[in-house]
N, C-alpha and C positions, 0 to 999 in steps of 0.2 A: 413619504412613507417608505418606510424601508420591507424588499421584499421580501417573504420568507422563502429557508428550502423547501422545495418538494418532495416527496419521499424521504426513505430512511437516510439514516446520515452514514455514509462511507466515512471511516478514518483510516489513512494511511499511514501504517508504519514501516521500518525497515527492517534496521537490525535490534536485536535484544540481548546487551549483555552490557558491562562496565566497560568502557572505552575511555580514556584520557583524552583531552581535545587535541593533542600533537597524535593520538591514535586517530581519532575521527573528526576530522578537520570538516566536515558537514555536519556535523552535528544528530547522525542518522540512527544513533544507538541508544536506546531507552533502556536501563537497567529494571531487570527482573523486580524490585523491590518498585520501583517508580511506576513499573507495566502494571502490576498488583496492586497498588495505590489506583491508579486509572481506573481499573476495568470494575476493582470494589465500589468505586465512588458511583458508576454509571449503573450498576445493577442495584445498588443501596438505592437511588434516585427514580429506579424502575426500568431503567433499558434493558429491553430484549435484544439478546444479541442471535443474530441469524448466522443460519449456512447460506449457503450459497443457493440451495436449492429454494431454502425458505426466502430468500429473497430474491429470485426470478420466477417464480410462480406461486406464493401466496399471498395471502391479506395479511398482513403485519398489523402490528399495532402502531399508534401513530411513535411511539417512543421504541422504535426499531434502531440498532445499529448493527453497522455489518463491519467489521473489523479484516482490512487486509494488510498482508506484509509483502514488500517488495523485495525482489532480488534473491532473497533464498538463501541466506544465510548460514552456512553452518553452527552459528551462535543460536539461531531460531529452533534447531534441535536440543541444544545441549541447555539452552538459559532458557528462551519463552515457551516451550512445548511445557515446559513443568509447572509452569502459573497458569497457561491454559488449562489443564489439565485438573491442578486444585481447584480451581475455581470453575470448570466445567464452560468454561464459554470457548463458542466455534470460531472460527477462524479459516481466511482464505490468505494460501500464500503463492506467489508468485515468483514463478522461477525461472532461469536462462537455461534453458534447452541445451545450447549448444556450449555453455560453462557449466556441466555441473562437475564435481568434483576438482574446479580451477581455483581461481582467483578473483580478485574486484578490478581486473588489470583495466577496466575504461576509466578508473579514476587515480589519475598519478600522485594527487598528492594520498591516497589513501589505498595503493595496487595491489595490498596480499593479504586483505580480509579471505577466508575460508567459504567457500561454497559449498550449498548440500550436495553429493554424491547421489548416485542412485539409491542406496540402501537410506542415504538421508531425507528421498521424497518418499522411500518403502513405507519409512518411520511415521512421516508428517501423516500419509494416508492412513496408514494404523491406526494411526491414534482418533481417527476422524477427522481431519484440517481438510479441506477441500484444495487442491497441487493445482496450478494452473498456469495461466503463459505470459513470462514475462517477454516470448520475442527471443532470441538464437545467442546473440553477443553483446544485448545493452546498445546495439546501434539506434540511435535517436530515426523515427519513421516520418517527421515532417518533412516533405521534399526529398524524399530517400527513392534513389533510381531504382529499376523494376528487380535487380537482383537481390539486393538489399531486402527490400521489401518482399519476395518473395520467398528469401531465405530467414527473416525474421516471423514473418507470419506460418505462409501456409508448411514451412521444414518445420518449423518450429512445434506447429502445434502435433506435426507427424511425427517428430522425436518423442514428444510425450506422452503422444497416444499410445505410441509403441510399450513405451517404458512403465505406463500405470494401467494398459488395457483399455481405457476410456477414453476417449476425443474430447480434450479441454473445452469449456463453455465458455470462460470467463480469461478475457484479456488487459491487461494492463499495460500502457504504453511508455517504455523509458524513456523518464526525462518528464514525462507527462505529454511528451510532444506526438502533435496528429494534426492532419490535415485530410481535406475530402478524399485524397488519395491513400491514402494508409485507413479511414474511418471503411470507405468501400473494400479495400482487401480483407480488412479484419471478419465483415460483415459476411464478404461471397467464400471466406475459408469457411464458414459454418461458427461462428462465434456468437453467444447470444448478447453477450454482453459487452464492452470493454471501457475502461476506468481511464481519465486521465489524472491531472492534478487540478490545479484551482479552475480550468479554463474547460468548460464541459461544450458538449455539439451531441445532445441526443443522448441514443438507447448508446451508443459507438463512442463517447466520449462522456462518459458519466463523471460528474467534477469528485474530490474527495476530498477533506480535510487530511491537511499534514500534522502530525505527533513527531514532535524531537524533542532534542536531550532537552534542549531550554526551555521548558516547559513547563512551569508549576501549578500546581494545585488552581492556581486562577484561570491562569491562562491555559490549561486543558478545559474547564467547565465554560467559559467563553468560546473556543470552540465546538463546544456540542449544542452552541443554541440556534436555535431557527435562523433568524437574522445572520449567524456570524460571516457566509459568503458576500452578502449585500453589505456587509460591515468593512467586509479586510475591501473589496472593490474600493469603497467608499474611501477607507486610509490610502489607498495605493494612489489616489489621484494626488496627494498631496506628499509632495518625496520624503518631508521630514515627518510628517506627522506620526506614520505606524513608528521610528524607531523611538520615538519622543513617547508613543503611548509605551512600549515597551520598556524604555527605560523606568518609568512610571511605575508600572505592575511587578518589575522585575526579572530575572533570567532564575533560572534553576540550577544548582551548583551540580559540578561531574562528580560523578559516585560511582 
């Protein structure tokens, strides 16, 4: 029997805007028209989508989703703030402290994506998005020596407090990467939360679905089902299998 998730379903996104795959060689940008397609399908369906607040201290409903974006994008102002927006659903985004107003310079093949500036996490707050920590420079915090680590975490979440007034709640780990050593740092800076990717360790390493470009109408509602974690585990054991179901289902073309 396959197990289901527990609680609301985290989906991870990144960036939001039309990207070419020679622009986005990860595959990390979800066009505004396709984000809109998602998030109608999920609310037509009945998902409640949370802030941040309403999902660390309330009773949800069981058809709860909490929608975050990684890395901070400066596309996440100009292309997804505007479909959040229509369509009124909240959102958490996640940001580098000590990149805003830079570059995507930890990824070489993709180094000069846009980052939000201050006035760009001004914006995100404004508009109601819940700003929070994605960690200083993108450095990955498994096995990451005490400088590292404490220039990601506890500078990190001090840059933001500074700069929004409010001591971030909710952390996200780049790369997805954590171990006992970065889940305790996260914890003793005062964090209540923090996110990784497919591979969770607790209240400190919460698992989330990932949303990219390849993505279609299928295979976004297979992702939002109970089972789909106990699912992709399930494919992963078998090397061929997830690209054979993929192939199967299909890719979603760039737009």
């Amino acid at each position: 029997m396959i197990a289901p998730r527990r609680g609301p379903l985290v989906l991870m996104y990144h960036g939001v805007g039309r990207r070419s795959a020679e622009e986005d060689f990860f595959n990390l940008f979800v066009s505004p028209d396709r984000l809109r397609r998602q998030l109608t399908a999920l609310l037509r369906r009945g998902w409640t989508p949370l802030t941040l607040d309403a999902y660390l201290h309330r009773t949800v409903p069981r058809r709860s989703v909490l929608l975050t974006f990684d890395d901070g994008y400066q596309a996440m102002v100009d292309e997804g703030l505007p479909v959040l927006r229509e369509l009124k659903v909240p959102a958490t985004v996640f940001v580098l402290s000590g990149l805003l107003g830079g570059r995507s310079r930890w990824m070489a093949e993709m180094p000069d994506e846009p980052l939000v500036d201050a006035e760009g996490v001004a914006a995100l707050a404004r508009a109601g998005l819940d700003v929070e920590c994605h960690g200083w420079d993108h450095s990955g915090l498994a096995a990451a020596d005490p400088t590292t680590l404490s220039r990601n975490v506890e500078d990190a979440a001090r840059a933001l407090r500074d700069l929004t007034g409010r001591r971030p709640r909710a952390f996200a780990y780049p790369y997805g990467e954590h171990d006992a050593r970065a889940r305790r740092a996260v914890a003793e800076a005062g964090f209540e939360v923090a996110f990784s990717t497919h591979h969770g360790g607790g209240r400190y390493a919460v698992p989330r679905v990932d949303v990219n470009s390849t993505d279609t109408d299928t295979t976004f509602r297979i992702k939002t089902l109970r089972s789909y974690p106990a699912m992709r585990r399930i494919t992963g054991r078998v090397p061929a299998l997830r690209p054979a179901l993929h192939a199967m289902i299909g890719r979603a073309e760039r737009n």
